[in-house]
VEXDREN-2710 file (C-alpha; in Angstrom, 1 decimal):
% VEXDREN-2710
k/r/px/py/pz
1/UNK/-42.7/99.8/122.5
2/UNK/-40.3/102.5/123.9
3/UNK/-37.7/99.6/125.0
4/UNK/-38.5/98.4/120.8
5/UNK/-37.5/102.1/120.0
6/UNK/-34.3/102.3/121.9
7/UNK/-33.0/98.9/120.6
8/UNK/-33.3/100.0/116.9
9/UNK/-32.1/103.5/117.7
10/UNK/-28.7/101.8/119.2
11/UNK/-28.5/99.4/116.6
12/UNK/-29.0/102.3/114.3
13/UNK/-26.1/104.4/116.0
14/UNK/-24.3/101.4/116.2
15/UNK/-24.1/100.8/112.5
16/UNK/-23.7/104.5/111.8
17/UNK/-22.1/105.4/114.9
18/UNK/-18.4/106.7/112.9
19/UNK/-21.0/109.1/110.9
20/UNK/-22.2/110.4/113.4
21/UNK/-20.9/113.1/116.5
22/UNK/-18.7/111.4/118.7
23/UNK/-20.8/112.6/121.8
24/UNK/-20.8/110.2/125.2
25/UNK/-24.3/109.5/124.4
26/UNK/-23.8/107.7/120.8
27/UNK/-20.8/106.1/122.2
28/UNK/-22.9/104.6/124.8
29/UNK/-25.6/103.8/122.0
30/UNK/-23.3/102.4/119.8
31/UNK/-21.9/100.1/122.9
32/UNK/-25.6/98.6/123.3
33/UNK/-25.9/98.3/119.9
34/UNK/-23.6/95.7/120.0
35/UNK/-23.8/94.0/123.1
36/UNK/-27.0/94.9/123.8
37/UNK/-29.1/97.5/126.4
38/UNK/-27.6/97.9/129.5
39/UNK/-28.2/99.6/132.8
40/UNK/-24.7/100.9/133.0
41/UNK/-23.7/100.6/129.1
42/UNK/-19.4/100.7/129.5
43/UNK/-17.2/98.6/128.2
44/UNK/-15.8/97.0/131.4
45/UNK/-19.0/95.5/132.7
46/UNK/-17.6/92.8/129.9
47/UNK/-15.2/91.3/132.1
48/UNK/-18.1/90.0/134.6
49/UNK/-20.1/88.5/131.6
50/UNK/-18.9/85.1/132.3
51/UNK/-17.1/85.8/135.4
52/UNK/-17.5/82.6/137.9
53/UNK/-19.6/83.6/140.9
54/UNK/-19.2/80.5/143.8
55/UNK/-22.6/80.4/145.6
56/UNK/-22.1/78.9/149.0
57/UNK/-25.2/77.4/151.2
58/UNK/-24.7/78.0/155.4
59/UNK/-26.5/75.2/156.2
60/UNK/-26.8/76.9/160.2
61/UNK/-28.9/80.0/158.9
62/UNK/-30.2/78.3/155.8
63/UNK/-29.3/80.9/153.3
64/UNK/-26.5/81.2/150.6
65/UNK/-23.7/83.7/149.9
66/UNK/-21.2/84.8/148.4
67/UNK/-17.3/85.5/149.4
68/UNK/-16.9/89.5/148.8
69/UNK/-13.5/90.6/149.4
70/UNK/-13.2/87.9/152.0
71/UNK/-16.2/88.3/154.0
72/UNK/-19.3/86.8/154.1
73/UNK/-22.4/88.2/151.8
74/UNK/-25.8/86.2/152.4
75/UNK/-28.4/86.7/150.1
76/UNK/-32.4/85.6/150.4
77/UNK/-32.5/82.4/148.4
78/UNK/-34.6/82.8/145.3
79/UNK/-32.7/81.1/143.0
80/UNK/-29.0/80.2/142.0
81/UNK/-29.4/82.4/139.0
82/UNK/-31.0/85.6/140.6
83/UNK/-27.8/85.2/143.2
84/UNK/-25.4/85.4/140.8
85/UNK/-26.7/88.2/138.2
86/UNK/-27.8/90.1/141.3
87/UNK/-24.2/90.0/142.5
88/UNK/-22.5/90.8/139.3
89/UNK/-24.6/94.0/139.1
90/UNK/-23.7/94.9/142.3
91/UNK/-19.6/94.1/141.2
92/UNK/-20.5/96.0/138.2
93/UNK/-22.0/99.3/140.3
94/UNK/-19.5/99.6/142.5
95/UNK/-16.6/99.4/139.9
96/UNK/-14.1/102.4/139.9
97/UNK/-15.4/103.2/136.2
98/UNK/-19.0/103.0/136.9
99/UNK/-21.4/106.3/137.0
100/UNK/-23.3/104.4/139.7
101/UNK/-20.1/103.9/142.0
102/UNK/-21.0/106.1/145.6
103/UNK/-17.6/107.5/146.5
104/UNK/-14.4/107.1/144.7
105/UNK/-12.1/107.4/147.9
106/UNK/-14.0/105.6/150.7
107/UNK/-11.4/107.0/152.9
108/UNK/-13.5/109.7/153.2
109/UNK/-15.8/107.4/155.5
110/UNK/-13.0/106.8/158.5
111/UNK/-14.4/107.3/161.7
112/UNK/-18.1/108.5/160.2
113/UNK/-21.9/107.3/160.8
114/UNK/-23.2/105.5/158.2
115/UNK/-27.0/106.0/157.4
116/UNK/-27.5/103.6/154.6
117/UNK/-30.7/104.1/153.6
118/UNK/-31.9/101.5/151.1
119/UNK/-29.5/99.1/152.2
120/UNK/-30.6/95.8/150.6
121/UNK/-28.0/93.5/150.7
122/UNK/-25.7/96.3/152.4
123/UNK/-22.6/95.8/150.1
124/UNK/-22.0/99.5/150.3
125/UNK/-21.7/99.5/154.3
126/UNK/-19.7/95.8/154.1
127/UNK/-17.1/97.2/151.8
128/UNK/-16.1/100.1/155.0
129/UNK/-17.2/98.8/157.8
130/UNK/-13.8/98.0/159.3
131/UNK/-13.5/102.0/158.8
132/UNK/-16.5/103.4/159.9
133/UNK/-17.6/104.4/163.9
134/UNK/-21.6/103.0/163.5
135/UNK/-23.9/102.0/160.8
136/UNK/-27.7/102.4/160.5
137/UNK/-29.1/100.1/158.0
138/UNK/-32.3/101.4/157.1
139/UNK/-34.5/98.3/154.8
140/UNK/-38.1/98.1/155.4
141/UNK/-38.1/94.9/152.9
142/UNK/-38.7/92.1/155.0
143/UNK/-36.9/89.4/152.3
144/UNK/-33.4/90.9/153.6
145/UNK/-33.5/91.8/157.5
146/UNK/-32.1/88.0/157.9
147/UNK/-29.5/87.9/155.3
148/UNK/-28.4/91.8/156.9
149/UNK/-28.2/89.9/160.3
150/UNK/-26.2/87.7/159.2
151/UNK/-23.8/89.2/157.0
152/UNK/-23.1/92.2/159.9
153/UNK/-22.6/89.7/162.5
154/UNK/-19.1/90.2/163.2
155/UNK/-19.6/93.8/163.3
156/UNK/-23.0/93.2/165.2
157/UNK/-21.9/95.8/167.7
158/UNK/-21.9/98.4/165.4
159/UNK/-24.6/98.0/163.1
160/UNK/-28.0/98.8/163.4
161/UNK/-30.8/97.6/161.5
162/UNK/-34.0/99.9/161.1
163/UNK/-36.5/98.0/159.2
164/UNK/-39.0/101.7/158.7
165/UNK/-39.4/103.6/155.1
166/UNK/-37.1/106.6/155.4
167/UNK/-39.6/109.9/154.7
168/UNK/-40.5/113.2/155.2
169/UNK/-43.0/112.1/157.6
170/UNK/-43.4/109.6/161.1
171/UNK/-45.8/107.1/161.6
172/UNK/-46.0/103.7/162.6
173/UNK/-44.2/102.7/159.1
174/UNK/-42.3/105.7/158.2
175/UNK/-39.5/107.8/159.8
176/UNK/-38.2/111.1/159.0
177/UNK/-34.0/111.1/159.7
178/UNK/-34.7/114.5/161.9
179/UNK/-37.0/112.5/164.1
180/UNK/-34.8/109.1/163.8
181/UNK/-31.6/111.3/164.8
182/UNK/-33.2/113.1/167.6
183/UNK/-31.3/113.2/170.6
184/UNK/-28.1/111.4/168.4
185/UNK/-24.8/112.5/167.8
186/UNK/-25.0/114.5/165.0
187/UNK/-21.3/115.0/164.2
188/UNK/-19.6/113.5/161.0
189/UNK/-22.3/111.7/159.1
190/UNK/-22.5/109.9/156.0
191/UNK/-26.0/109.3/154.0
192/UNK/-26.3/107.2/151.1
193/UNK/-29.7/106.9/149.4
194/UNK/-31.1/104.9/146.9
195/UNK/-34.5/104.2/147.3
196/UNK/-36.3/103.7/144.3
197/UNK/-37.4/107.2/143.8
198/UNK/-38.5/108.1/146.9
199/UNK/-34.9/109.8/147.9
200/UNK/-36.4/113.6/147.6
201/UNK/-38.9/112.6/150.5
202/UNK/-36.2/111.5/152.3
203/UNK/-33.7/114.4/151.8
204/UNK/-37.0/116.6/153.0
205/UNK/-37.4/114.5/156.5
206/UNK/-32.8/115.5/156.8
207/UNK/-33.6/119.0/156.3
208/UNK/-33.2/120.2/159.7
209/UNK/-30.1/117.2/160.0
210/UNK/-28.8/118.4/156.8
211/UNK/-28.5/122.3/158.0
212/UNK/-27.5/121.3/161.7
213/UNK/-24.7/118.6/161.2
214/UNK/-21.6/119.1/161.5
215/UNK/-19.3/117.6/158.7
216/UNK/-22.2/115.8/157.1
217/UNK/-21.4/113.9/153.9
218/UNK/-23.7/111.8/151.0
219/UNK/-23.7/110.0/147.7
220/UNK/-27.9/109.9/146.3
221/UNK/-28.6/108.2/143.4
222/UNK/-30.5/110.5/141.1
223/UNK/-31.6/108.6/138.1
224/UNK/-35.0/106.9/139.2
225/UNK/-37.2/109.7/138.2
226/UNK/-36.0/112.1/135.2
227/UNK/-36.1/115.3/137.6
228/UNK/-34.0/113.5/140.4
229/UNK/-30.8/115.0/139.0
230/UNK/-32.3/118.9/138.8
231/UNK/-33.8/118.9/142.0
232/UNK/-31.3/117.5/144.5
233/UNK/-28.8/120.0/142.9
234/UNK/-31.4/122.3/143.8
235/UNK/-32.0/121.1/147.1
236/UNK/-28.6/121.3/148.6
237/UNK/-27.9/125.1/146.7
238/UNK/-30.6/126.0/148.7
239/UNK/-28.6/125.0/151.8
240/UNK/-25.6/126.2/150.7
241/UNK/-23.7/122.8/150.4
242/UNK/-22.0/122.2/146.3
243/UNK/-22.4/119.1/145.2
244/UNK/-21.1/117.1/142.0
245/UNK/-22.3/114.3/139.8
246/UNK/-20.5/110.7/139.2
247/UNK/-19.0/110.8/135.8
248/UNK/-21.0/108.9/133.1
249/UNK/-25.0/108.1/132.5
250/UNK/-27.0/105.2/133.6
251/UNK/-29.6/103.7/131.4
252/UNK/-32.8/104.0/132.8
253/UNK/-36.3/103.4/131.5
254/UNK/-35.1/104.3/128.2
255/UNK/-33.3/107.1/129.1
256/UNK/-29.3/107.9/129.8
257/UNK/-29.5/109.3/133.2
258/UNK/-26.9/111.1/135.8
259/UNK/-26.6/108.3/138.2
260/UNK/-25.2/109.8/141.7
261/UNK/-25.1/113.4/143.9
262/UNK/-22.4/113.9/146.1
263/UNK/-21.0/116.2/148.4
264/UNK/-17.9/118.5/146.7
265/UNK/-14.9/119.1/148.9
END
């Protein structure tokens, strides 16, 4: 019924849209009015509507991929189809317009330690990892520890794979990135989060990382549960780190949402 609700009221703005105040939000209503609801509702995600995506088959590992940027991007198979709108998304995340993009200047990544945690098909680690020092890929889904294995293979040597739920506590399924970083280097780290809601959990298990790091750095998505935004920024004002939003909204069950948290320099 809500998902009824917000298709009429973007057709409604849609229709009515040069009536009404030019805010970002009837701009983005008035988008999906027309080409319909949309997780990220801006004009370029147009361009991958009927964009060509190649699926190749390695017949040695028996799984397909893709050709990102020139390297190698396996996927689970599930189907030709779920490949290929799974893929665009990702394209469409990750574009240099899109509220959902982690870092603007990956730059800022040379030389740093990666914890990627909700790595999935770890496109955020494969676009830097010629840059990076080490990468922890943290994915407790089973589906895509073999498609992760293969994909890093070249890097292999620096690129870990920790298939445990990233928390704020340590058991034989969870771990908590104080207790996972115990006895590490702690020097110039990079977390990026998205974990389906669960992301304050995890920022609770970093607190004693988080205020004992040196040069630590992050990009969280915030949009999975209404709050996400409010209390992150609250999180890291209580230890004394300014943050910033992505640009934009995401649309999210029903809702336009700030997408990512990240460090301010």
């Amino acid at each position: 019924m809500r998902k009824c609700a917000s298709y009429v009221k973007s057709k409604y703005v849609y229709i009515l849209h040069k009536l009404l105040p030019q805010t970002e939000k009837n701009q983005l209503y008035a988008f999906m009015g027309k080409y319909g609801l949309s997780h990220i509702p801006y004009p370029f995600i147009l361009e991958y509507k009927k964009m060509p995506i190649p699926i190749l088959w390695d017949e040695h590992l028996n799984l397909c991929f893709v050709n990102h940027n020139g390297k190698k991007l396996y996927f689970p198979y599930i189907s030709k189809e779920y490949i290929t709108q799974s893929y665009k998304m990702l394209l469409m995340e990750q574009h240099i317009l899109s509220p959902h993009q982690y870092l603007e200047d990956t730059n800022r990544l040379k030389g740093k330690t990666i914890l990627d945690i909700g790595a999935a098909e770890g496109i955020f680690t494969l676009n830097v990892i010629e840059i990076v020092d080490h990468v922890y890929l943290f994915e407790c889904e089973e589906i895509w520890i073999n498609a992760l294995i293969a994909t890093f293979a070249p890097w292999k040597e620096k690129v870990t794979i920790v298939t445990k739920y990233v928390s704020d506590i340590n058991d034989e399924k969870n771990v908590t990135i104080d207790q996972f970083l115990e006895g590490k280097n702690k020097t110039n780290l990079f977390l990026k989060m998205d974990v389906e809601g669960y992301e304050l959990a995890a920022l609770k298990g970093a607190e004693k990382t988080i205020q004992e790091a040196k040069d630590i750095d992050f990009s969280i998505c915030t949009y999975h549960k209404k709050v996400d935004s409010i209390q992150f920024k609250q999180f890291f004002e209580e230890h004394s780190i300014e943050t910033e939003y992505s640009d934009g909204f995401v649309y999210h069950e029903n809702d336009f949402r700030k997408a990512i948290i990240r460090r301010k320099y």
